[in-house]
N, CA, C and O of each residue as an XYZ file, in Angstrom:
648
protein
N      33.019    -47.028     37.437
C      32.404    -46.909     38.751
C      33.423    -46.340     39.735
O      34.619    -46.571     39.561
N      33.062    -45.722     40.599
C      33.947    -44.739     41.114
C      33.767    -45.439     42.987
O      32.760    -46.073     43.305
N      34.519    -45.256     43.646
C      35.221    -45.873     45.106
C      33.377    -45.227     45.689
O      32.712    -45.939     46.441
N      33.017    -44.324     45.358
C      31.926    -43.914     46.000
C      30.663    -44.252     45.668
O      29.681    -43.769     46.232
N      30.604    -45.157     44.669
C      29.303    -45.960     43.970
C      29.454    -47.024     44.284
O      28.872    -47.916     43.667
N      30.172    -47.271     45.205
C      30.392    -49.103     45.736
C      29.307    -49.235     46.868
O      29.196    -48.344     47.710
N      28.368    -50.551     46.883
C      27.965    -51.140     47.730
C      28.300    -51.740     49.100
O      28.240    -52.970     49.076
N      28.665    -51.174     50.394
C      28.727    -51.855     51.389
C      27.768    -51.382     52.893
O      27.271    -50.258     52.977
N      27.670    -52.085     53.640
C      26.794    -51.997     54.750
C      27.879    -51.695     56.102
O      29.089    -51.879     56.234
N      26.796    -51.132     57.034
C      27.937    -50.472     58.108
C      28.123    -51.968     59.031
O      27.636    -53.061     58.743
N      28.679    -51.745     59.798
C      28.750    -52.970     60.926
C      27.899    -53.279     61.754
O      27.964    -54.106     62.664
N      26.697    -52.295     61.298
C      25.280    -52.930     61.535
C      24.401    -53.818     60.514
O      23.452    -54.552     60.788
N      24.854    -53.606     59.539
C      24.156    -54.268     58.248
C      23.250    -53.459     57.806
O      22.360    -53.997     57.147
N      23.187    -52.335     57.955
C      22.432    -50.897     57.388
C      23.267    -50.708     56.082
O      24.451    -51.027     56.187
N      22.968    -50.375     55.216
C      23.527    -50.019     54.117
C      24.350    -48.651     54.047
O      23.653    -47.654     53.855
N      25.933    -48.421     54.191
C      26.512    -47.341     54.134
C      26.046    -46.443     52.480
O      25.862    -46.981     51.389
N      25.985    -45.367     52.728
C      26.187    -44.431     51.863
C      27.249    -43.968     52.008
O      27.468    -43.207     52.951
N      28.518    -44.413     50.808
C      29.848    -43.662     50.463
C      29.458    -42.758     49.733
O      30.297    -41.872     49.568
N      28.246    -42.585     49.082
C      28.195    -41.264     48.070
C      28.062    -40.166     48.763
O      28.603    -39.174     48.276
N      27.416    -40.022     49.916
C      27.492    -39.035     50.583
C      29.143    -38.589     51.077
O      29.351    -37.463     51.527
N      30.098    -39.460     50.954
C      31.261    -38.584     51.155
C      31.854    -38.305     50.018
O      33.046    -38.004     49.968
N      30.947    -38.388     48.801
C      31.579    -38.169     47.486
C      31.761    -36.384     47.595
O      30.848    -35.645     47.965
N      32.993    -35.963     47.229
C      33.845    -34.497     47.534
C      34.818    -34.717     48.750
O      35.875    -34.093     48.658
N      34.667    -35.420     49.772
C      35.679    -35.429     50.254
C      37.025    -36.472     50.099
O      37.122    -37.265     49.163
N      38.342    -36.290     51.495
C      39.577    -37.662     51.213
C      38.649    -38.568     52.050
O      37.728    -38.206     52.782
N      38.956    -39.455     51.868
C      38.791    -40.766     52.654
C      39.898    -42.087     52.797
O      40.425    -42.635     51.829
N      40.054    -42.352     53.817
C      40.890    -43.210     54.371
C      40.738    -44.248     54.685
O      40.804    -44.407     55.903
N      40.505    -45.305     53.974
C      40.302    -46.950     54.139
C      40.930    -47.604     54.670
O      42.038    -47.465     54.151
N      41.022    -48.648     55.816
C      41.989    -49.433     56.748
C      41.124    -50.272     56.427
O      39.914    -50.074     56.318
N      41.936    -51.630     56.197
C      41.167    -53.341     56.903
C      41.736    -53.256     58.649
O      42.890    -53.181     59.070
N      40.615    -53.295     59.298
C      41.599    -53.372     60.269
C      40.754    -55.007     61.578
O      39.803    -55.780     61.467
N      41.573    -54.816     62.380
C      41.207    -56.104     63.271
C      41.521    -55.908     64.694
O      42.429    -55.137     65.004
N      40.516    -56.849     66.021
C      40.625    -56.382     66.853
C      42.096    -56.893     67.634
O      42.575    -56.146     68.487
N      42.461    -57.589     67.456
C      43.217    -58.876     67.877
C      44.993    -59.014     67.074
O      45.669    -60.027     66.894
N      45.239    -57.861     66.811
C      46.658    -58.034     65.750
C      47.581    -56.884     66.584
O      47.308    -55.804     67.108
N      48.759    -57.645     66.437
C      49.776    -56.857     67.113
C      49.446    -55.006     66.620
O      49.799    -54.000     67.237
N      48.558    -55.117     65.137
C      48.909    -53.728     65.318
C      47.856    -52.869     65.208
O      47.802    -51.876     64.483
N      46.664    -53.463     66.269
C      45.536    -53.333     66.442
C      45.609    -51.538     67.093
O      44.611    -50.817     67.099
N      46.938    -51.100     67.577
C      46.858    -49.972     68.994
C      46.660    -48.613     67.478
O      46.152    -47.503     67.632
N      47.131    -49.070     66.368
C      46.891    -47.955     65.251
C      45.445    -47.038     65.349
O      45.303    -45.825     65.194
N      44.229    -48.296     65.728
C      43.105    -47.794     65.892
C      43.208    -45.774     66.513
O      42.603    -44.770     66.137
N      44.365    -46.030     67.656
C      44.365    -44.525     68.672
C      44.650    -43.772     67.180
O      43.870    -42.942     66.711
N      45.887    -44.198     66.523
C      46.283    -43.027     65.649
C      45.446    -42.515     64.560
O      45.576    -41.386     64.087
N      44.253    -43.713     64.034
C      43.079    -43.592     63.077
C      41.944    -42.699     63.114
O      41.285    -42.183     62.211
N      41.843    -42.615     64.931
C      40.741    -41.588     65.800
C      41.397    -40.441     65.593
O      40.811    -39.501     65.056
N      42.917    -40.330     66.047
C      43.323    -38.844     66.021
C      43.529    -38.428     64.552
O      44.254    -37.472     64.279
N      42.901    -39.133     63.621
C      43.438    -38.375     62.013
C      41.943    -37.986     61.538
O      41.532    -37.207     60.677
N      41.292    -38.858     62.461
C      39.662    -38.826     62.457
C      38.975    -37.408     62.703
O      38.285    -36.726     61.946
N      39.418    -37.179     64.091
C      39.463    -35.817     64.615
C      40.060    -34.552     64.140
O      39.567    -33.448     63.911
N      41.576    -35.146     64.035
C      41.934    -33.979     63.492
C      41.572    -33.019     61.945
O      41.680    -31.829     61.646
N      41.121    -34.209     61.249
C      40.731    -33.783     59.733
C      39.537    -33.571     59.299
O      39.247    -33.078     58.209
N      38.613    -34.030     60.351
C      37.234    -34.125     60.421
C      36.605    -33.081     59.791
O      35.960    -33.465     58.815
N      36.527    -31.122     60.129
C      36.279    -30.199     59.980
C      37.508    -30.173     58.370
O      37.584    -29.112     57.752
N      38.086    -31.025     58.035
C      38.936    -30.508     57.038
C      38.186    -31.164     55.364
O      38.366    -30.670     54.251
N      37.468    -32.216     55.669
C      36.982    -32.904     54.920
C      37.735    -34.323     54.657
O      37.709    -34.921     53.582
N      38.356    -34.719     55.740
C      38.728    -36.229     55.633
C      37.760    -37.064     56.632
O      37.404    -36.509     57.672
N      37.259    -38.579     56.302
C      36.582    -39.352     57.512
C      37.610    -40.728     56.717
O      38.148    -41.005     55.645
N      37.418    -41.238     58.006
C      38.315    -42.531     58.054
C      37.282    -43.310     58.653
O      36.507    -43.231     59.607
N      37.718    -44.509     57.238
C      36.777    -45.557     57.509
C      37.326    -47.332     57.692
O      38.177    -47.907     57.013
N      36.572    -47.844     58.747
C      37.525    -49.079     59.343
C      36.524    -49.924     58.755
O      35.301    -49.796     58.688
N      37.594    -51.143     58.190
C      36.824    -52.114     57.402
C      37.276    -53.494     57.968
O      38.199    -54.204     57.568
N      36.061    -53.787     59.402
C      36.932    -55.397     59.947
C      37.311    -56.403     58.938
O      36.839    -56.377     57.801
N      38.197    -57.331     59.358
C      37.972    -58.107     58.330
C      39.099    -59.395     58.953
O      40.074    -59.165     59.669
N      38.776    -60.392     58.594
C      39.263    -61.650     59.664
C      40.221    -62.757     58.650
O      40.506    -63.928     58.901
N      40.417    -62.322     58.011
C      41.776    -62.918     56.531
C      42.595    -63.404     57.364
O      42.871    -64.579     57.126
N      43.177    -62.885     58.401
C      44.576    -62.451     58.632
C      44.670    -63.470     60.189
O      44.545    -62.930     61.288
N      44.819    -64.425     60.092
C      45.401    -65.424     61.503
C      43.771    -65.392     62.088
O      43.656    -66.218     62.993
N      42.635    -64.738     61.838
C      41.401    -64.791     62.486
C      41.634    -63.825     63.877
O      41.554    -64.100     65.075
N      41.927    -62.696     63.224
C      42.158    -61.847     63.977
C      41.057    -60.368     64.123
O      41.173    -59.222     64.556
N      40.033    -61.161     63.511
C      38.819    -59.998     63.463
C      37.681    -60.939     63.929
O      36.616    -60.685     63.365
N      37.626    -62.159     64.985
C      37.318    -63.052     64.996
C      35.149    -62.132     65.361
O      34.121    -62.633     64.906
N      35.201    -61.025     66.109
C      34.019    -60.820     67.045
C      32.919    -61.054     66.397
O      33.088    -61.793     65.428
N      31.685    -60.643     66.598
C      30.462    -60.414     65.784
C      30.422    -58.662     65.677
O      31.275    -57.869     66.076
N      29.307    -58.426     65.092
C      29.358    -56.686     65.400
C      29.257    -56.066     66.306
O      29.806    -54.964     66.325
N      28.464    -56.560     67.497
C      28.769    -55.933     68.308
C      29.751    -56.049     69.406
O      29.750    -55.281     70.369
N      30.587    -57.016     69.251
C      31.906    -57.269     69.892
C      33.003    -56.142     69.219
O      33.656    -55.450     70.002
N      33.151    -56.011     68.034
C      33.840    -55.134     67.176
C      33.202    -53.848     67.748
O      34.009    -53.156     68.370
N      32.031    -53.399     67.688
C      32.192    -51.913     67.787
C      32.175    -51.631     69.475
O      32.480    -50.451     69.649
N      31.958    -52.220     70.577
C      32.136    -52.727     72.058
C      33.515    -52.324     71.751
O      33.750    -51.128     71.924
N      34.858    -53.357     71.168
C      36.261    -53.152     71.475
C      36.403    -51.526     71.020
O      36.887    -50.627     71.709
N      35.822    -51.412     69.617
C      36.990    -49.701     69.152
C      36.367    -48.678     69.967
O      36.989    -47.636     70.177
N      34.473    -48.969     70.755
C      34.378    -47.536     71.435
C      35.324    -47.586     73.141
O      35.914    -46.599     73.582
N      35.277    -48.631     73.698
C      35.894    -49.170     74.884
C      37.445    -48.712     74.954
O      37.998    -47.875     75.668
N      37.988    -49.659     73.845
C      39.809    -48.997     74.361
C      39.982    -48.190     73.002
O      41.164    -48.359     72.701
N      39.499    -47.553     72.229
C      40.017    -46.621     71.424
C      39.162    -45.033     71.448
O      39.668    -43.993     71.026
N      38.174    -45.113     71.871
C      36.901    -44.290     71.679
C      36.408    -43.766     69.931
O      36.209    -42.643     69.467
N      36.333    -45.233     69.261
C      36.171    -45.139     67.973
C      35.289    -44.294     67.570
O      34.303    -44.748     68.152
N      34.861    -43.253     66.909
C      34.094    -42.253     66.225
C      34.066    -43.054     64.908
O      33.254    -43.962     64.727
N      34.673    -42.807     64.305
C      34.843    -43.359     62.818
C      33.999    -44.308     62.535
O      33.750    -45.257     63.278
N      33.270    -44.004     60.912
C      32.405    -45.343     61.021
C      33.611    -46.544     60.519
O      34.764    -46.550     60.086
N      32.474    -47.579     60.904
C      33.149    -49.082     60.588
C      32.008    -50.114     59.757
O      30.803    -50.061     60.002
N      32.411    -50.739     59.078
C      32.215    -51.471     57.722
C      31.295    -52.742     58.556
O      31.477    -53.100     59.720
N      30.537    -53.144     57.837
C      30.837    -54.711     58.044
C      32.153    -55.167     57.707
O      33.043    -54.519     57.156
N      32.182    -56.699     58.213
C      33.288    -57.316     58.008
C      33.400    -57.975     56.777
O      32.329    -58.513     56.496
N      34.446    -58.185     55.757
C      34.694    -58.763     54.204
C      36.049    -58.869     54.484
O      36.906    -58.562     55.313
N      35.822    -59.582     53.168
C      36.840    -60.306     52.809
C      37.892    -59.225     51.554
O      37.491    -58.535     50.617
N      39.164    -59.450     52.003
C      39.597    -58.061     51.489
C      40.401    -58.701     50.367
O      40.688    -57.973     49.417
N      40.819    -60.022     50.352
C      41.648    -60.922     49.186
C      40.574    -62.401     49.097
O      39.806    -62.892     49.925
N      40.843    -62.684     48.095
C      40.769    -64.036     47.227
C      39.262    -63.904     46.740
O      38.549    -62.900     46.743
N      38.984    -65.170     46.331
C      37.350    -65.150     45.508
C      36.410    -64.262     45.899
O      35.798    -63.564     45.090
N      36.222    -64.221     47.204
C      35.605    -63.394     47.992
C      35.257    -61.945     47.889
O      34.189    -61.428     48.215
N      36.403    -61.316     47.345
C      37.199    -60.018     48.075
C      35.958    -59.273     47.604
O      35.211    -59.696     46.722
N      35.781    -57.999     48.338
C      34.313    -57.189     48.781
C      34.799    -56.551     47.415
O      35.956    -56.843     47.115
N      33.986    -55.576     46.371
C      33.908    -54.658     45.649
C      34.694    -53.583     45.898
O      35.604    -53.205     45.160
N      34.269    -52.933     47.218
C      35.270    -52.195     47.197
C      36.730    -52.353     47.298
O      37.236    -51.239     47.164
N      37.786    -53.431     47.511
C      38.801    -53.723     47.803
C      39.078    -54.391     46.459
O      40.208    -54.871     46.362
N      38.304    -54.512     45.442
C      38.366    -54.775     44.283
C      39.280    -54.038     43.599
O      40.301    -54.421     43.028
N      38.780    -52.848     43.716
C      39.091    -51.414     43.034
C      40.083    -50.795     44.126
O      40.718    -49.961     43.481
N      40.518    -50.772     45.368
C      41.402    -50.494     45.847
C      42.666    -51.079     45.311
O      43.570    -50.542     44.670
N      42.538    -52.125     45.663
C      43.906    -53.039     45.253
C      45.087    -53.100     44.330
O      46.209    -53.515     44.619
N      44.566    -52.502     42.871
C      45.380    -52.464     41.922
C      46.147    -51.138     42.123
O      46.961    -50.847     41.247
N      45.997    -50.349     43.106
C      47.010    -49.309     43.782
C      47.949    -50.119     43.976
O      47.891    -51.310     44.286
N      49.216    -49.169     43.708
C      50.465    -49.509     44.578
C      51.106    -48.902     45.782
O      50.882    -47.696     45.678
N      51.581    -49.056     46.539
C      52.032    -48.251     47.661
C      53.845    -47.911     47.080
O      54.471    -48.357     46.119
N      54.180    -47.055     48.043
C      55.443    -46.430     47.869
C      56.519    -46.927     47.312
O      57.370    -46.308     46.673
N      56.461    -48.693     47.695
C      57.524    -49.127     47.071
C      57.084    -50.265     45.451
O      57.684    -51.170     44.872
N      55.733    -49.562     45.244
C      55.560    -50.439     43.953
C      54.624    -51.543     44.338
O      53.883    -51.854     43.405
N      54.454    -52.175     45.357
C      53.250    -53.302     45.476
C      52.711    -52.994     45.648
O      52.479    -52.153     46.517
N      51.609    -53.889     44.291
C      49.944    -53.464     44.517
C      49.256    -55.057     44.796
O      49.694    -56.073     45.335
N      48.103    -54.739     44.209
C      47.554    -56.490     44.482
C      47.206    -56.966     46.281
O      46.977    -56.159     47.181
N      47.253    -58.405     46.410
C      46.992    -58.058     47.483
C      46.609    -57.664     48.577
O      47.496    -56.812     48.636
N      45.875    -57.470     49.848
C      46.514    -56.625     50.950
C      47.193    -57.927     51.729
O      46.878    -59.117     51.765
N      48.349    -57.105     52.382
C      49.421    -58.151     53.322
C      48.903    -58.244     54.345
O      49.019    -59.428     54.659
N      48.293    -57.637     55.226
C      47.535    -58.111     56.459
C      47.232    -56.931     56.794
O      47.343    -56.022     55.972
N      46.681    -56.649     58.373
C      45.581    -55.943     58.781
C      46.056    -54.435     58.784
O      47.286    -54.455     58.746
N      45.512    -52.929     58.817
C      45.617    -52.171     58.835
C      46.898    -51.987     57.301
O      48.005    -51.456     57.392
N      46.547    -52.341     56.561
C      46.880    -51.936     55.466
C      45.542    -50.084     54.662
O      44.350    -49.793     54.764
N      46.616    -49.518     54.072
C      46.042    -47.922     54.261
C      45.366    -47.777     52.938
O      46.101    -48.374     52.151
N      44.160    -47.204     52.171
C      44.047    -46.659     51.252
C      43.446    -45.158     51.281
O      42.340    -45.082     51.817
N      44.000    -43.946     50.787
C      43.555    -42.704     50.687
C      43.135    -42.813     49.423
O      43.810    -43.422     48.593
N      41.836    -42.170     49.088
C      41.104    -42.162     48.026
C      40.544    -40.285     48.329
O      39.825    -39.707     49.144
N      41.331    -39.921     47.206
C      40.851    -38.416     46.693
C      39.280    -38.166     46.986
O      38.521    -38.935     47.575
N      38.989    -36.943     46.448
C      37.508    -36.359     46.903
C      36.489    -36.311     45.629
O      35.313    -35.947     45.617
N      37.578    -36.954     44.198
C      36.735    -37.297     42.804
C      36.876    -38.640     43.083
O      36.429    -39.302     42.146
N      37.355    -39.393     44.073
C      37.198    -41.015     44.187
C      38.218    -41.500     43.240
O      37.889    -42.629     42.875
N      39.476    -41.064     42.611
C      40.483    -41.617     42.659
C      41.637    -42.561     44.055
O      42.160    -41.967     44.997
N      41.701    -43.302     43.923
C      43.096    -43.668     45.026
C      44.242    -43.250     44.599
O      44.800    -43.568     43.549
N      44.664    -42.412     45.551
C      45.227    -41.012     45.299
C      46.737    -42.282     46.547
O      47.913    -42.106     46.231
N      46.581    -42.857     47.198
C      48.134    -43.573     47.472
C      47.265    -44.894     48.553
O      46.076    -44.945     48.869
N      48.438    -45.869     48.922
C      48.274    -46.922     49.594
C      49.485    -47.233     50.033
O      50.496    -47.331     49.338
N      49.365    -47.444     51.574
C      50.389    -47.404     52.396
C      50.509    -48.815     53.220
O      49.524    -49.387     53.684
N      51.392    -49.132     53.297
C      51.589    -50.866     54.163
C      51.100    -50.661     55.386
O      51.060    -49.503     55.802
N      50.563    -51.901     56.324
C      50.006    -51.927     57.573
C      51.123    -51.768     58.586
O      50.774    -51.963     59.750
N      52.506    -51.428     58.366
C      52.900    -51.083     59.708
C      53.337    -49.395     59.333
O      54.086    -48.924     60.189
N      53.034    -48.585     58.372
C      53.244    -47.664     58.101
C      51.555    -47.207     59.430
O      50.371    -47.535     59.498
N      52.632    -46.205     60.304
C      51.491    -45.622     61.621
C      50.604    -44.690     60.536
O      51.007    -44.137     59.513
N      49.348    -44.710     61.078
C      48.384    -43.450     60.456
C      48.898    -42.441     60.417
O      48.890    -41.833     59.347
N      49.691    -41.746     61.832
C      50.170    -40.219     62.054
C      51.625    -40.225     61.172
O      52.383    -39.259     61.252
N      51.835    -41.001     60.614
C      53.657    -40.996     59.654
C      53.555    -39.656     58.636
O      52.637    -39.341     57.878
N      54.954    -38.924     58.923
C      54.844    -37.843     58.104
C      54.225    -38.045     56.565
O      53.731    -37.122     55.918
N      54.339    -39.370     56.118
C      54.063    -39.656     54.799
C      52.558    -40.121     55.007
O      52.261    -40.533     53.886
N      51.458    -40.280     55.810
C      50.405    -40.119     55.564
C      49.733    -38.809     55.838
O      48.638    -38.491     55.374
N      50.414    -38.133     56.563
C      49.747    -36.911     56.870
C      50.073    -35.945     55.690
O      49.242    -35.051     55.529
N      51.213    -35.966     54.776
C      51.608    -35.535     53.450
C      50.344    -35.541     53.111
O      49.554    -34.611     53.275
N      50.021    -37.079     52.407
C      49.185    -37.718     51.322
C      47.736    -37.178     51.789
O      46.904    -36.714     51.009
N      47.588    -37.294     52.995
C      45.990    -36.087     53.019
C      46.111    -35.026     53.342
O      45.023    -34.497     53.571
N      47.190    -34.221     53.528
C      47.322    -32.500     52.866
C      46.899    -32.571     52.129
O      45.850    -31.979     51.872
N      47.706    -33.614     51.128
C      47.880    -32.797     49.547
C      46.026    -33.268     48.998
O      45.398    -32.726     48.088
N      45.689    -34.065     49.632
C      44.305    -34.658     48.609
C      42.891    -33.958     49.175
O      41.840    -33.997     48.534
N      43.040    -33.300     50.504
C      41.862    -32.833     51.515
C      40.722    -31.789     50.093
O      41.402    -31.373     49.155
N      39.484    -31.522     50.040
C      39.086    -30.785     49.467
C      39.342    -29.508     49.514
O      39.065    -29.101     50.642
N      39.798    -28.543     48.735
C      39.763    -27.227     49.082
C      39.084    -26.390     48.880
O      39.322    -25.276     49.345
């Protein structure tokens, strides 16, 4: 089963279609409203924008693991990212990204490793997954690694559809 045959609903509880971005990169964040490193959201919009016409969309996946730092309902969550971020990007319902719980898709994310070898896991909020345009996870980057870091903007050069 491939990252784009996974089941999840938007942060309306509408059922997302990831298959429809099946061919393009995509960019997975857990992210939260309430965490020191909540301000990433700005840098998530501008990778949003900038790659948009390139074939990348970035997708935010609340999620409240982490100190209860995704505490809102949905429409408190999408209120905060259009208000102080001017969120475009769609956003997930909220799941659970570790333990018994953990959503399907973060199933199959997880056993990625990031740069320095840890996989498993995610360590807390805005943790990164780029997933290729055949729905491989093509890299995974730690949550204080910024969206705009020369080493994520590398990793979706190299994976964008051509």
């Amino acid at each position: 089963m491939s990252i784009f045959d996974t089941q999840i609903n938007t942060l309306d509880g509408k059922p997302f279609d990831l298959a429809a971005l099946r061919g393009q990169a995509l960019l997975i964040v857990n992210v939260a409203s309430k965490c020191g490193l909540t301000p990433q959201y700005a840098g998530l919009q501008a990778l949003a924008t900038a790659y948009a016409d390139r074939g990348l969309t970035v997708l935010g996946v609340p999620c409240n693991q982490f100190m209860g730092q995704e505490p809102g309902t949905p429409e408190e969550i999408a209120e905060f990212c259009d208000v102080n971020y001017g969120v475009s990007f769609p956003l997930t319902e909220k799941v659970d990204v570790n333990g018994e719980h953990r959503h399907p898709l973060y199933a199959q994310l997880v056993p990625t490793a990031d740069a320095e070898g840890r996989s498993g896991d995610i360590q807390w909020n805005f943790e990164k997954f780029l997933v290729a345009p055949d729905g491989t996870v093509a890299a995974r980057f730690g949550p204080r690694v910024e969206p705009q870091s020369a080493e994520v903007v590398a990793a979706i050069e190299e994976v964008l559809p051509r």
